[in-house]
PDB file of N, CA, C and O in Angstrom, chain B, residues numbered from 101:
ATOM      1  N   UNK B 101     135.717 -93.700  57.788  1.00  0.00           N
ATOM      2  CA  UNK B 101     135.262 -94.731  58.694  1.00  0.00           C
ATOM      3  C   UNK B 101     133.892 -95.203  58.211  1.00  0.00           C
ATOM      4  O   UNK B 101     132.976 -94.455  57.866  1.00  0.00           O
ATOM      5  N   UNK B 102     133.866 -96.502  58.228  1.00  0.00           N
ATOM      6  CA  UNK B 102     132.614 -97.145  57.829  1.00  0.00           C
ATOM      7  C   UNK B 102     131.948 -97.944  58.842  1.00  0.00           C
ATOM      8  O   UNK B 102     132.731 -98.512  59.603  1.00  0.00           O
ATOM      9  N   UNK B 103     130.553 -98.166  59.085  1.00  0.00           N
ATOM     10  CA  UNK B 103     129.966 -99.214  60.060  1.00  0.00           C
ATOM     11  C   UNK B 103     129.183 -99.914  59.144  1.00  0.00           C
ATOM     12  O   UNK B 103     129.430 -99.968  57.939  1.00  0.00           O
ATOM     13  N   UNK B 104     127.884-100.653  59.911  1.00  0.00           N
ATOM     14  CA  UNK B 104     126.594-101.058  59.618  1.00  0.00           C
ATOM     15  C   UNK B 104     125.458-101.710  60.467  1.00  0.00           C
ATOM     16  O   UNK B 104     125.634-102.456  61.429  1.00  0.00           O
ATOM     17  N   UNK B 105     124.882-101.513  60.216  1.00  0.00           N
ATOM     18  CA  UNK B 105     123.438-101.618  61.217  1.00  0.00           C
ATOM     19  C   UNK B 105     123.182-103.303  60.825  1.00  0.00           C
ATOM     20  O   UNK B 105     123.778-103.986  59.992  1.00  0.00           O
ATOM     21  N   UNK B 106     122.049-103.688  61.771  1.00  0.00           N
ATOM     22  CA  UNK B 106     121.322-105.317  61.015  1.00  0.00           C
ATOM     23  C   UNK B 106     119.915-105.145  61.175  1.00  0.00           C
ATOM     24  O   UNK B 106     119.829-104.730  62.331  1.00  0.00           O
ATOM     25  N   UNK B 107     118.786-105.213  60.720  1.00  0.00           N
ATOM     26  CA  UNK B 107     117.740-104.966  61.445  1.00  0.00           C
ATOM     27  C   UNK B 107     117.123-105.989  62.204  1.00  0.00           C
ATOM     28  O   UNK B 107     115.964-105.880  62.605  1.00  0.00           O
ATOM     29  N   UNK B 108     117.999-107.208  62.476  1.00  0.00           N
ATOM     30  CA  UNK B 108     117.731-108.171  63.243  1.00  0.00           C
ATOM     31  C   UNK B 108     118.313-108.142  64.635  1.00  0.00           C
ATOM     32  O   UNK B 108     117.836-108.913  65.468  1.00  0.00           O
ATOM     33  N   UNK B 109     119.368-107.271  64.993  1.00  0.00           N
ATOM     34  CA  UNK B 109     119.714-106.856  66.087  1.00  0.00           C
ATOM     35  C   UNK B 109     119.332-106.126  66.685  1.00  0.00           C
ATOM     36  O   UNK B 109     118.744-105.198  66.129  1.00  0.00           O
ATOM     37  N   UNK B 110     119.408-106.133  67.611  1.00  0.00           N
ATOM     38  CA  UNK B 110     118.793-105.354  69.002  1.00  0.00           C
ATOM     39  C   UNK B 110     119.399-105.501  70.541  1.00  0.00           C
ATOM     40  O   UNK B 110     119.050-106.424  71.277  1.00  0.00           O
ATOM     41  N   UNK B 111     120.347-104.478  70.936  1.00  0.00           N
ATOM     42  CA  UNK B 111     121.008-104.536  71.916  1.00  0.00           C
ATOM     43  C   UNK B 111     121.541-105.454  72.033  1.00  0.00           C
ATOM     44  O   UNK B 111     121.365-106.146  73.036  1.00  0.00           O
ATOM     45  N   UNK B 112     122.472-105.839  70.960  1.00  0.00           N
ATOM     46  CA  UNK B 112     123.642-107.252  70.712  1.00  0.00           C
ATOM     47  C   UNK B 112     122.993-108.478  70.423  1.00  0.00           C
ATOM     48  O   UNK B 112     123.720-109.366  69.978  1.00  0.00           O
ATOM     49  N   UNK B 113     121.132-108.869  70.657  1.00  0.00           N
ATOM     50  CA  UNK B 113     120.942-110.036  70.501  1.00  0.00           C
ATOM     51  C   UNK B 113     120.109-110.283  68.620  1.00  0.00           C
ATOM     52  O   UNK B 113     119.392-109.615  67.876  1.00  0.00           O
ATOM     53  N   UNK B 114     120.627-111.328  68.599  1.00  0.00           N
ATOM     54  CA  UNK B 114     119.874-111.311  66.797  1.00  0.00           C
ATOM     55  C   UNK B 114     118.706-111.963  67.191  1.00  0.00           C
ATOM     56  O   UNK B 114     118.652-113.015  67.829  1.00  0.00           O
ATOM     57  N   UNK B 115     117.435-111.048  66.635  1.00  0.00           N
ATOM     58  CA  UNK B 115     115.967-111.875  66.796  1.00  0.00           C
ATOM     59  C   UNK B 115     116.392-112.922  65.024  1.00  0.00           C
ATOM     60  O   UNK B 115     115.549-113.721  64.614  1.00  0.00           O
ATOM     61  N   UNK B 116     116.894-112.842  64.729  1.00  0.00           N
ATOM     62  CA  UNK B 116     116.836-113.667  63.326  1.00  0.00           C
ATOM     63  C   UNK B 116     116.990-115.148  64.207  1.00  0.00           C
ATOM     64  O   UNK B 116     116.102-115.954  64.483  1.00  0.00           O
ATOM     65  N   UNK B 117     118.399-115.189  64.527  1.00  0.00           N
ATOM     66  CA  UNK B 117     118.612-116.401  65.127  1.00  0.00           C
ATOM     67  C   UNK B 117     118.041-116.882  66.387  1.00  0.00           C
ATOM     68  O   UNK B 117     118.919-117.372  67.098  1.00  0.00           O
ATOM     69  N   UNK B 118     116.798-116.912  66.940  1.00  0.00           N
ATOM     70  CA  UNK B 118     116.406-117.093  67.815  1.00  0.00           C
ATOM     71  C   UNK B 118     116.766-116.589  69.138  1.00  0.00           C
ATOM     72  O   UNK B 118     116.587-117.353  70.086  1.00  0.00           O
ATOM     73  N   UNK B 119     117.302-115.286  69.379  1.00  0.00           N
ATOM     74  CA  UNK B 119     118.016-114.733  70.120  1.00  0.00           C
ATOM     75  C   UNK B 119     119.559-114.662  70.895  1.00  0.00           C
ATOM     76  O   UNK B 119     120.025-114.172  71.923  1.00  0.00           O
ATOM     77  N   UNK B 120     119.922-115.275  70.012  1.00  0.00           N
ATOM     78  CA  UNK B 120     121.839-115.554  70.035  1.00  0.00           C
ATOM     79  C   UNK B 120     122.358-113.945  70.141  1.00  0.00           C
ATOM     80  O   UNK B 120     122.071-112.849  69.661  1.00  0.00           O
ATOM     81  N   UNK B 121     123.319-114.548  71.099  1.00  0.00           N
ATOM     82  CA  UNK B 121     124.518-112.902  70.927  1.00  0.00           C
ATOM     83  C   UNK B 121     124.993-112.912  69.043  1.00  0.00           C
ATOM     84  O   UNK B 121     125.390-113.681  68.168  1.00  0.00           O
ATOM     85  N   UNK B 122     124.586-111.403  69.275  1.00  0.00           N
ATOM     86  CA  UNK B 122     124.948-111.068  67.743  1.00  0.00           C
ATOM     87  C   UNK B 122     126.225-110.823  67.603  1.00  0.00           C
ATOM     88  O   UNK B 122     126.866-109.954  68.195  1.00  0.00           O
ATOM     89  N   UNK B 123     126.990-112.329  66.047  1.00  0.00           N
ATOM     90  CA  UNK B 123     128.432-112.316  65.750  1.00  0.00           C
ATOM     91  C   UNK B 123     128.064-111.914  64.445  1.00  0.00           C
ATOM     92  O   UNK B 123     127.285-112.804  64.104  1.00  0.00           O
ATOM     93  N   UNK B 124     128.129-111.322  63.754  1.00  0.00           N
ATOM     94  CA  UNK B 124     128.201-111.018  62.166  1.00  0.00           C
ATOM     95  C   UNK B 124     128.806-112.042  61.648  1.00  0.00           C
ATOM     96  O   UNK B 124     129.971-112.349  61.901  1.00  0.00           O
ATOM     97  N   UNK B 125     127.849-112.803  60.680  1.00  0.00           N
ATOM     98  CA  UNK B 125     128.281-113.910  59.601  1.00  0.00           C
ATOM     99  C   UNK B 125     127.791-115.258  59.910  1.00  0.00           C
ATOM    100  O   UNK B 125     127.779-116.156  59.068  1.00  0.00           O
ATOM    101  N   UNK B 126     127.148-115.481  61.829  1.00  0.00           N
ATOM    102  CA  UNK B 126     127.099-116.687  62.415  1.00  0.00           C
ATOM    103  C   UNK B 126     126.509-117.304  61.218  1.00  0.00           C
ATOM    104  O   UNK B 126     126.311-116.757  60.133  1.00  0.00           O
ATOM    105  N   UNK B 127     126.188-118.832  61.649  1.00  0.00           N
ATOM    106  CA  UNK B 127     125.507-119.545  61.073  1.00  0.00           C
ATOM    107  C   UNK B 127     123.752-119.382  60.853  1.00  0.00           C
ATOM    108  O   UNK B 127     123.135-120.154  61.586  1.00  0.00           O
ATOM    109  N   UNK B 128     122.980-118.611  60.074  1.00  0.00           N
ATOM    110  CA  UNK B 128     121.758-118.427  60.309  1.00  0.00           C
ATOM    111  C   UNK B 128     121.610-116.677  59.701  1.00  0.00           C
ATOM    112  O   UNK B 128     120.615-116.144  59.209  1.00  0.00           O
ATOM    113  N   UNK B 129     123.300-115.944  60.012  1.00  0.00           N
ATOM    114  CA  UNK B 129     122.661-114.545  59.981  1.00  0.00           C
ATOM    115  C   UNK B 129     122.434-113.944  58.278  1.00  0.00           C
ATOM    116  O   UNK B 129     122.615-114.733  57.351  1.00  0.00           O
ATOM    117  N   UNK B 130     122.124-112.836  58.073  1.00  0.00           N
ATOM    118  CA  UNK B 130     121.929-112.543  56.982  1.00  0.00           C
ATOM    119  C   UNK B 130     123.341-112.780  56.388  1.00  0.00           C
ATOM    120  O   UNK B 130     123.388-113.518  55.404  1.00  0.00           O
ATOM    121  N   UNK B 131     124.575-112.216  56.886  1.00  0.00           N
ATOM    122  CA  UNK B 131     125.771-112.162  55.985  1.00  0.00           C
ATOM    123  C   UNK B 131     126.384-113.498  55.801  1.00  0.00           C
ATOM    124  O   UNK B 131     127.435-113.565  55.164  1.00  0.00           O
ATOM    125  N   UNK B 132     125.815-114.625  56.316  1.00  0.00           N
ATOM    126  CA  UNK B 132     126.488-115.628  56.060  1.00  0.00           C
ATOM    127  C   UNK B 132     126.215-116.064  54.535  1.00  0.00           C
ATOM    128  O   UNK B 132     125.171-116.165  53.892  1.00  0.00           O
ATOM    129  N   UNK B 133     127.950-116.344  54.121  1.00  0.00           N
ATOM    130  CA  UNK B 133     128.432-116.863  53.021  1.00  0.00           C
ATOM    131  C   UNK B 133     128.413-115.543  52.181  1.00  0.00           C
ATOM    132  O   UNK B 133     128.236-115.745  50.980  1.00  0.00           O
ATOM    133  N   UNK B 134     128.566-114.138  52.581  1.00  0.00           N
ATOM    134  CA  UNK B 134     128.112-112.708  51.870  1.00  0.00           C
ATOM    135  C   UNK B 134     129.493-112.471  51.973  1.00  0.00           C
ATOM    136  O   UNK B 134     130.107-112.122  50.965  1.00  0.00           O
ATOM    137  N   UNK B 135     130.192-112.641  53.281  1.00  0.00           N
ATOM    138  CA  UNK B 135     131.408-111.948  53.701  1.00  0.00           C
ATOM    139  C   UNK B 135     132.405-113.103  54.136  1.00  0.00           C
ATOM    140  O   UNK B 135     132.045-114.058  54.825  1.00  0.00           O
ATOM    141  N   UNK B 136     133.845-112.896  53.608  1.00  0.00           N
ATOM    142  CA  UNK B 136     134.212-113.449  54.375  1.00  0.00           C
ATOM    143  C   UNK B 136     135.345-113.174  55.800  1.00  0.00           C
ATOM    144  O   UNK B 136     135.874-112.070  55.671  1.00  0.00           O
ATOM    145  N   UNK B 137     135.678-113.692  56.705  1.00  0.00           N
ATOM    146  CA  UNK B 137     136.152-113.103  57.722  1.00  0.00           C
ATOM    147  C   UNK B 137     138.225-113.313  57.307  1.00  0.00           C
ATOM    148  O   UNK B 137     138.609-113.860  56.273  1.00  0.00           O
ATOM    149  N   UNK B 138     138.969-112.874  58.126  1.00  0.00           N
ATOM    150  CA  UNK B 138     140.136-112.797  58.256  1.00  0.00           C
ATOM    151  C   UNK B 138     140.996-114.876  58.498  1.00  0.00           C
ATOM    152  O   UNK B 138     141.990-115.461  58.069  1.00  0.00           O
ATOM    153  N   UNK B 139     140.094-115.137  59.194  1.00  0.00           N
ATOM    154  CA  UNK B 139     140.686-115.767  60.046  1.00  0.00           C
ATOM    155  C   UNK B 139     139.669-117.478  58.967  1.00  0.00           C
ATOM    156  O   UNK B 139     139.964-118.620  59.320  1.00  0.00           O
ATOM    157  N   UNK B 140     138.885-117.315  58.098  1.00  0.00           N
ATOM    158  CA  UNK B 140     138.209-117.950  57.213  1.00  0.00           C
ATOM    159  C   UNK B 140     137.390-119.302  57.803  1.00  0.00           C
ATOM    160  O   UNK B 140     137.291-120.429  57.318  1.00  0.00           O
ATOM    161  N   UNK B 141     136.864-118.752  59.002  1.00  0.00           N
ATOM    162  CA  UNK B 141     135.802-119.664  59.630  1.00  0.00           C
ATOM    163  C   UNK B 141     134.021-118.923  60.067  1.00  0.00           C
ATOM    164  O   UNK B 141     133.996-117.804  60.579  1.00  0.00           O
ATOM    165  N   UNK B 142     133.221-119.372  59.906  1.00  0.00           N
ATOM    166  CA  UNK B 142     132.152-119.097  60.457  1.00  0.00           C
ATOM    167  C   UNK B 142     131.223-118.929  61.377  1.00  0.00           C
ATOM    168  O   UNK B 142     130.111-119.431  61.218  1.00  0.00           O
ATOM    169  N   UNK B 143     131.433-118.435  62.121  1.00  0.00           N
ATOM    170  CA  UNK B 143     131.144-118.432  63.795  1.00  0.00           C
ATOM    171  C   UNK B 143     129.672-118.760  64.233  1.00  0.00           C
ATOM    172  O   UNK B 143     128.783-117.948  63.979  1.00  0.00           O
ATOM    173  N   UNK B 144     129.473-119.615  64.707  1.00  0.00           N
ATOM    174  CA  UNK B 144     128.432-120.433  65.742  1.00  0.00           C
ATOM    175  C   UNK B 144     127.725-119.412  66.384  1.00  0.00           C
ATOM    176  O   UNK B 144     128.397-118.421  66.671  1.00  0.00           O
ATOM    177  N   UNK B 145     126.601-119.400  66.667  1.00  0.00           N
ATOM    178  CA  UNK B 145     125.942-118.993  66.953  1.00  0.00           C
ATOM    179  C   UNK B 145     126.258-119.131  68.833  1.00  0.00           C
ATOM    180  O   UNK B 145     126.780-120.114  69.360  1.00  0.00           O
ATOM    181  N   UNK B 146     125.890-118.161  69.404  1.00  0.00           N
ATOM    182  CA  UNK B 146     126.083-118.244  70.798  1.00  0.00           C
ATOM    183  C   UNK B 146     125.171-117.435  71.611  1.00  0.00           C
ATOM    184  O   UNK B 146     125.101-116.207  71.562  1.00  0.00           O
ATOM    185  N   UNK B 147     124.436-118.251  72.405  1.00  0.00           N
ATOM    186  CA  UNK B 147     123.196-117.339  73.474  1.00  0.00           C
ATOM    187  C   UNK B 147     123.706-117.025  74.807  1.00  0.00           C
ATOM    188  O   UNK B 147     124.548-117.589  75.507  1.00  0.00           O
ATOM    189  N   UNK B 148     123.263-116.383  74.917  1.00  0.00           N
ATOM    190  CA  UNK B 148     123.150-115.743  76.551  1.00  0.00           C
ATOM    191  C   UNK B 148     122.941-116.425  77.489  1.00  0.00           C
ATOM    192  O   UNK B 148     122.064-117.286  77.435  1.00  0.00           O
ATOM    193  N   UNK B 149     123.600-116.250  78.465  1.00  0.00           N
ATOM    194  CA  UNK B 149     123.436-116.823  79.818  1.00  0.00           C
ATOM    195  C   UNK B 149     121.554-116.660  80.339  1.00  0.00           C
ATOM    196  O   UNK B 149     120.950-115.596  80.472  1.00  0.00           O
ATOM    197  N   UNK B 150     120.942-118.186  80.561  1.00  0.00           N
ATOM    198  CA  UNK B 150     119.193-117.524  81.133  1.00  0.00           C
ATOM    199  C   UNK B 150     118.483-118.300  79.740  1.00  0.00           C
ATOM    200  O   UNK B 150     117.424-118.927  79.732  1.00  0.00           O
ATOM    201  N   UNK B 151     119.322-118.072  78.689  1.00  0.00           N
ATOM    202  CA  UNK B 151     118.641-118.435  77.668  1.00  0.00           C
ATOM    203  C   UNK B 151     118.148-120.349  77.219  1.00  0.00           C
ATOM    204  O   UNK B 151     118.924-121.271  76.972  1.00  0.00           O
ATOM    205  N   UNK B 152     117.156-120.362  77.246  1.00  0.00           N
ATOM    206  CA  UNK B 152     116.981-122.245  77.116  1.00  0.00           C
ATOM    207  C   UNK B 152     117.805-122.951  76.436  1.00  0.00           C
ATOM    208  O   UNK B 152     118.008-124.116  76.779  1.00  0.00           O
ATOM    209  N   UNK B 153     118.504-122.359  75.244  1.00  0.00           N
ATOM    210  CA  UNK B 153     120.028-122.451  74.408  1.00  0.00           C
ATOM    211  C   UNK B 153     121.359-122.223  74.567  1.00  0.00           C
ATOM    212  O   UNK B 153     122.239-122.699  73.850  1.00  0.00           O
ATOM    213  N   UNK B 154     121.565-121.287  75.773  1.00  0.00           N
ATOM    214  CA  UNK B 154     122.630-121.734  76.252  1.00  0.00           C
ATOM    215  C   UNK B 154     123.390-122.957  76.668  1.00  0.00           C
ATOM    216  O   UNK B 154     122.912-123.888  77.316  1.00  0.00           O
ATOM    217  N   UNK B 155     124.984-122.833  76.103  1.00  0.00           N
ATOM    218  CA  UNK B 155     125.624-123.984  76.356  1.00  0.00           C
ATOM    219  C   UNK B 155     126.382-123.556  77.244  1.00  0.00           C
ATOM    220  O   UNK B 155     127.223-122.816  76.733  1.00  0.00           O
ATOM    221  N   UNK B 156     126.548-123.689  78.708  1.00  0.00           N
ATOM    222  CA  UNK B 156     128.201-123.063  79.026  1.00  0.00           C
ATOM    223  C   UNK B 156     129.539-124.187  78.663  1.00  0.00           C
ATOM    224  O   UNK B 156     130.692-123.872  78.955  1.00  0.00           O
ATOM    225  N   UNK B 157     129.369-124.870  78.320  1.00  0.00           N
ATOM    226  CA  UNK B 157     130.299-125.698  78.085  1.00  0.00           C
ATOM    227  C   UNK B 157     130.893-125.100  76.524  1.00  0.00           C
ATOM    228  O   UNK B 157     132.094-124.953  76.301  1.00  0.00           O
ATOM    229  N   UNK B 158     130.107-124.881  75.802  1.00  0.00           N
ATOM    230  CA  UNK B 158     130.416-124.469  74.742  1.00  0.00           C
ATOM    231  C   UNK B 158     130.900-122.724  74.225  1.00  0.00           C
ATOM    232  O   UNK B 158     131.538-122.315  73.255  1.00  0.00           O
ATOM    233  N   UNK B 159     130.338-122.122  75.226  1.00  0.00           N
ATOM    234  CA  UNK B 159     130.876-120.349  75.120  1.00  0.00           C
ATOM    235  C   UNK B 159     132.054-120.510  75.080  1.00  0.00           C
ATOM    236  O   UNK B 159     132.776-121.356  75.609  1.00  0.00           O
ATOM    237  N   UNK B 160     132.352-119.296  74.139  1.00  0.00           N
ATOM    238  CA  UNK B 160     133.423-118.665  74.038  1.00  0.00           C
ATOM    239  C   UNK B 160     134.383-118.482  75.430  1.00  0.00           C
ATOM    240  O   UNK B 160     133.911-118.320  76.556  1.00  0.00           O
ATOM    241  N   UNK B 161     135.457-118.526  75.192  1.00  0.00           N
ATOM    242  CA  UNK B 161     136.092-118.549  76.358  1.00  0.00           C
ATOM    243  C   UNK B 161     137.024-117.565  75.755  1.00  0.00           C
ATOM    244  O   UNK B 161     137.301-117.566  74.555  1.00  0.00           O
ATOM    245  N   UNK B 162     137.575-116.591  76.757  1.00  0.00           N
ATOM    246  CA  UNK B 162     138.570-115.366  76.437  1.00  0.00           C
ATOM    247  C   UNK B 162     140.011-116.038  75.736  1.00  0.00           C
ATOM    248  O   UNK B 162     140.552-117.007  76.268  1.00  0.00           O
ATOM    249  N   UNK B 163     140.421-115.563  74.799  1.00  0.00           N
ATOM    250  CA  UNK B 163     141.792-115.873  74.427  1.00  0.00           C
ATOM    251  C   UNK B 163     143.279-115.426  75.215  1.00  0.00           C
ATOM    252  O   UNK B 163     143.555-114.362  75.769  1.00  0.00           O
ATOM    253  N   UNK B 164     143.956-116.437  75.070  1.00  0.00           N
ATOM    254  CA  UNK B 164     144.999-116.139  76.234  1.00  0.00           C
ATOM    255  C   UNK B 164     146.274-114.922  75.131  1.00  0.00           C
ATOM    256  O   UNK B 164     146.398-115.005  73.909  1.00  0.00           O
ATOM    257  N   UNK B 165     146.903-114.088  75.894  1.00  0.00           N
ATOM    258  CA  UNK B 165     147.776-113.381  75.309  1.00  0.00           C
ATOM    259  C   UNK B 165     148.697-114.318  74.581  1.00  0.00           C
ATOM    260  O   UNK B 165     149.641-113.874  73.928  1.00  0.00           O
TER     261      UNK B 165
END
């Protein structure tokens, strides 16, 4: 079993990206264009609810079965 740490994270939020929920690869993070994902897209950056950058229009929304 393998993991990895970021040292820009901190309790899920990336201080790199101006405090976005941390997605590995977003647009901005260290691994972008390092790795690529399954599904061969690059995931957007996304903040927290409170945050001056939050979009709710734009969050993630749960996937249906």
């Amino acid at each position: 079993m393998s993991g990895w740490s970021c040292q820009h994270e901190v309790n899920g939020i990336c201080l790199k990206v101006d405090g976005a929920l941390c997605r590995p690869g977003m647009k901005g993070c260290t691994l972008q264009g390092k790795v690529t994902f399954h599904d061969g897209e690059t995931p957007s950056p996304e903040w927290p609810a409170g945050h001056p950058r939050h979009n709710p229009f734009t969050a993630r929304k749960p996937k249906r079965p």
